[in-house]
C-alpha positions in Angstrom: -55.0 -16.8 -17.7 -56.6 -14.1 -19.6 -54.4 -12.0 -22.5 -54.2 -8.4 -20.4 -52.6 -10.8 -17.3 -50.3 -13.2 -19.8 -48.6 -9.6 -21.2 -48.3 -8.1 -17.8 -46.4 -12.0 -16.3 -44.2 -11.6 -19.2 -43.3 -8.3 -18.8 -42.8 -8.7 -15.2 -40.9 -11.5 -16.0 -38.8 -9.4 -18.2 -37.9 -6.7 -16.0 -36.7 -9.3 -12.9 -34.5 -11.1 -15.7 -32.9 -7.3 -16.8 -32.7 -6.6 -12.9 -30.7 -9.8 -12.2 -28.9 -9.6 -15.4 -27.7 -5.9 -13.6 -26.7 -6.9 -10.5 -24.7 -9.3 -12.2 -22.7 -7.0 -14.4 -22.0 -4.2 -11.6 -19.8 -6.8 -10.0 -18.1 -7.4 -13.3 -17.9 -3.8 -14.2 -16.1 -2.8 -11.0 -13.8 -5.9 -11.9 -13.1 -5.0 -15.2 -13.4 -1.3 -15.5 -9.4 -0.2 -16.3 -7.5 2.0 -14.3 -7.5 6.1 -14.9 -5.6 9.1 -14.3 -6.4 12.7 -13.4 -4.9 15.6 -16.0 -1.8 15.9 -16.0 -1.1 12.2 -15.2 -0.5 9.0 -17.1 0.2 5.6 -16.1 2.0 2.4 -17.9 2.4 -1.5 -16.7 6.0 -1.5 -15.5 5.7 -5.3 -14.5 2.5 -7.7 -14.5 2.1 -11.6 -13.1 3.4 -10.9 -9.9 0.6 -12.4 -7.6 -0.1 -10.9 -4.1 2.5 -8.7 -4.9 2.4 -5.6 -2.0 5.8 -3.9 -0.8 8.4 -2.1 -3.0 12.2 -0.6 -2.3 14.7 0.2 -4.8 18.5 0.1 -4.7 20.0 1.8 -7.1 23.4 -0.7 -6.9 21.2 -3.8 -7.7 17.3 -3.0 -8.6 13.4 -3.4 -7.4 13.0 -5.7 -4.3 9.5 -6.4 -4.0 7.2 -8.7 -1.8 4.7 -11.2 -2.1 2.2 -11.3 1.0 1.4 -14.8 1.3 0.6 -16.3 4.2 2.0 -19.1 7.0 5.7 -18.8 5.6 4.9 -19.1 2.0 5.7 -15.5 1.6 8.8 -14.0 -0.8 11.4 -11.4 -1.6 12.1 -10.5 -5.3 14.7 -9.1 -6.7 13.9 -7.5 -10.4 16.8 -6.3 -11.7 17.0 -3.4 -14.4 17.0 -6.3 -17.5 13.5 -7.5 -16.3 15.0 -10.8 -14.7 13.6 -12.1 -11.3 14.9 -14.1 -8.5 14.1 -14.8 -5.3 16.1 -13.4 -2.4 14.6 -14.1 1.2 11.9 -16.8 1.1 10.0 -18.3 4.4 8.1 -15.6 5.3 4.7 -14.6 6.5 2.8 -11.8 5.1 6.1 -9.3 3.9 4.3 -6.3 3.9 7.0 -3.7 4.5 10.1 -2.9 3.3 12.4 0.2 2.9 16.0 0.6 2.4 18.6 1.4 5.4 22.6 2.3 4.5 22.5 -0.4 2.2 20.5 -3.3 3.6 17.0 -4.3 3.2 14.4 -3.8 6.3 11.5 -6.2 6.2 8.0 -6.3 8.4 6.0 -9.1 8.1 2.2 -9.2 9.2 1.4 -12.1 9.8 1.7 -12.3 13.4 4.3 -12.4 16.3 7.5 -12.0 13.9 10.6 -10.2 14.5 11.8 -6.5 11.7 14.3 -8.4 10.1 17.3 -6.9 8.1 19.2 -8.5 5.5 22.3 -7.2 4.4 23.3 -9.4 0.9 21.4 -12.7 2.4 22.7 -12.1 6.1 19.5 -12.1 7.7 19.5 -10.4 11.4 16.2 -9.9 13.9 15.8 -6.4 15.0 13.4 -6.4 17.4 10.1 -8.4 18.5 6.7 -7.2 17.3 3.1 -8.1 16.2 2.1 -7.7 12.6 4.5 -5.3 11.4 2.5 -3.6 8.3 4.6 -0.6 7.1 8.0 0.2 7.6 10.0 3.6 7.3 13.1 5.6 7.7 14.2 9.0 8.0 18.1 8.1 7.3 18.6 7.7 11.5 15.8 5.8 12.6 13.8 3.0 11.4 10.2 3.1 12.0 7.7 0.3 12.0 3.5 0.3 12.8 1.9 -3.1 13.4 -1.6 -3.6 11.8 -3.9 -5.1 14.8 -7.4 -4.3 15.4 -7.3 -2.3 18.7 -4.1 -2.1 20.2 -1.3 -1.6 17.5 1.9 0.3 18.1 3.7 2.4 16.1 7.7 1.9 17.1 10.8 3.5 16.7 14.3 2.3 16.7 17.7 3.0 16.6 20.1 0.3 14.9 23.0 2.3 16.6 21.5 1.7 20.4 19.0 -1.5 19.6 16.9 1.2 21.7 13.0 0.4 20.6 10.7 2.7 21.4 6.6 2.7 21.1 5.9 6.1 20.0 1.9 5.9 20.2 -0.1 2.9 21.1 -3.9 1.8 20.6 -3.7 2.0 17.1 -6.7 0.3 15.1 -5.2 -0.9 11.7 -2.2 0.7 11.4 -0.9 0.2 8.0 1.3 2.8 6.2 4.0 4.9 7.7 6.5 7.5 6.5 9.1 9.7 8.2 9.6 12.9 5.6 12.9 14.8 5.4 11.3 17.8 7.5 10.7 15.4 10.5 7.2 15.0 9.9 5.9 11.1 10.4 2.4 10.3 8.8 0.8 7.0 9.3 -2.7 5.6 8.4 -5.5 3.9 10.5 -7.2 1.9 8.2 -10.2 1.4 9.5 -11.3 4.8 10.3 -10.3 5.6 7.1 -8.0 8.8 8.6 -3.9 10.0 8.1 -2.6 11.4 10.5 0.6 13.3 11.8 2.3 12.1 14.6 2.7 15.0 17.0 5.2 14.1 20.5 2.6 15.6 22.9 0.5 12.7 22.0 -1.8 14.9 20.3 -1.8 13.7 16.6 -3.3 15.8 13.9 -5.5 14.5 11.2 -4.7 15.1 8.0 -7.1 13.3 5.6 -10.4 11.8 6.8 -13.0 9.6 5.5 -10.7 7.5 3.0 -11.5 4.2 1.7 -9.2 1.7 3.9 -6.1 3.8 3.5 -2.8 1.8 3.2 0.6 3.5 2.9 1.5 6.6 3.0 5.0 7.8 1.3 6.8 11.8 1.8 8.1 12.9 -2.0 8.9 16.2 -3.9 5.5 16.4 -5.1 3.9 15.9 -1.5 2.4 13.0 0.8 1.3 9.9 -1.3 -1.8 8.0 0.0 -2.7 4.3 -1.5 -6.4 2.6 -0.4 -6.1 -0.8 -0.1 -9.8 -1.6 -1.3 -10.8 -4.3 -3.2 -12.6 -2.4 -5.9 -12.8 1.2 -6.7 -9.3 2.0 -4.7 -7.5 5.5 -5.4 -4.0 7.0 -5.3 -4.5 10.3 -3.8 -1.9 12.7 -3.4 -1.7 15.5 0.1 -0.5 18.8 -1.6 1.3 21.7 1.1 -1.9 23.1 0.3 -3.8 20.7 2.3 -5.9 19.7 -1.2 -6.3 16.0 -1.8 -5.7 15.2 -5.3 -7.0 12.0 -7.1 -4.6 11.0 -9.3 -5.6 6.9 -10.2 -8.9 5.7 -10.0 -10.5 2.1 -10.1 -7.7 0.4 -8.7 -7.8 -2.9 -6.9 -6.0 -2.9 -3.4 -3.5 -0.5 -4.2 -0.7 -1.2 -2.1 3.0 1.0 -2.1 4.4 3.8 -4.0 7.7 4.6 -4.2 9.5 8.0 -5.6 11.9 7.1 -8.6 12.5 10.6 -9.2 10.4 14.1 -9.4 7.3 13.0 -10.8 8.0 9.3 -11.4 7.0 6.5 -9.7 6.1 2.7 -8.9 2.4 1.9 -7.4 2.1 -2.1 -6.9 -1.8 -2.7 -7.6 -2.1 -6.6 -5.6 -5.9 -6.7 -7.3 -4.4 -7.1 -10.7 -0.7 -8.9 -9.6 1.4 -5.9 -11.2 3.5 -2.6 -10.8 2.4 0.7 -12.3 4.4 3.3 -13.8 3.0 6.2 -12.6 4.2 10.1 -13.7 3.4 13.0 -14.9 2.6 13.7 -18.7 4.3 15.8 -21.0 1.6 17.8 -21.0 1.4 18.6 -17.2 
């Protein structure tokens, strides 16, 4: 091999070791790269090793319930209370993906498969009704609601804990994950796979709201307008709806952000499942 060849072998040689050296580190870099907020915005850990941790609800008389999504009834309800100590409440369950307070008790969905809205009301455990991968769950103070998350034919149910009355407000849904019912009546929900929000209208005729999101997850109604979480592996956002109709990013590089939940105006909790912890998230001083 003449000299003029050897330099150009080693230099070729060179430039595929820097190219696979770079495809390695783009995978790391979307691992690694830290969480960041928009101006105006701030973020803190509020609580960390908390694997496949996904659904949030305070109550105010006890503290944070929160869920861990695993699978085949290995999944878990946690009660943090205000000192930072953690104990399991409701155990034996499949995917808890869903939970929202109701005068007092705790309303849980599971996803993972033909499993009954359950309510537990200080470890009295009752079954609502019968569905099929209940993802999101919501309440307007009346009604519960609940959306299952199946890949062509998910409902989106309403129900009335007065009657037992169930009714299946809009059908056909592909990955239906996040629901909330506002205090002005509205109801929002998420398709995950078309990457859309939309409002529920009663002619059947729902509106869209927000388009071409990565896999949106839940949706939650506040004072400072309509949260939206995407549940992506890498490179998620927490975006927030303003009246005006303007999509805000307000977190970047998070890793399957999951719910958000209003502590006050301005304040609240994000569980991030990538990293196994609950954010802090609020508005800074200088905002």
């Amino acid at each position: 091999m003449g000299r003029g060849l050897k330099q150009w072998w080693w230099k070729g040689l060179g430039l595929f070791v820097l190219l696979v050296l770079a495809i390695g580190a783009y995978p790391a870099w979307r691992h690694l790269h830290p969480v960041s907020a928009a101006d105006g915005w701030a973020y803190k850990v509020f609580a960390d090793k908390i694997p496949m941790v996904s659904a949030l609800a305070m109550d105010e008389r006890v503290g944070l319930y929160l869920s861990q999504e695993f699978t085949s009834q290995r999944g878990k309800i946690l009660l943090r209370k205000p000192n930072g100590e953690m104990s399991e409440v409701l155990t034996g369950l499949s995917k808890p993906d869903g939970l929202v307070m109701f005068n007092g008790s705790l309303i849980v969905g599971q996803e993972g498969g033909a499993l009954p809205l359950l309510l537990d009301q200080s470890g009295n455990v009752q079954k609502l009704f019968d569905a099929d991968s209940i993802e999101g769950v919501a309440t307007d103070g009346r009604l519960l609601y609940a959306i299952e998350d199946r890949k062509q034919d998910g409902r989106l149910f309403s129900y009335d804990p007065q009657t037992a009355e169930v009714k299946v407000l809009r059908e056909g849904l592909v990955q239906g994950e996040g629901i909330a019912a506002c205090t002005d009546g509205a109801i929002y929900y998420t398709e995950k796979t078309h990457g859309l929000v939309k409002r529920w209208n009663p002619d059947g005729n729902d509106s869209v709201v927000a388009s071409g999101l990565n896999a949106p997850g839940y949706v939650e109604c506040s004072s400072d307008g309509l949260w939206i979480t995407e549940d992506a592996t890498h490179g998620a956002r927490l975006l927030l709806l303003g009246a005006d109709g303007k999509l805000l990013t307000v977190l970047t590089h998070l890793r399957s952000a999951q719910t958000i939940i209003e502590l006050e105006t301005g304040h609240y909790l994000l569980s991030e499942q990538g990293r196994g912890r609950i954010l802090d998230v609020f508005r800074s001083p200088s905002a």
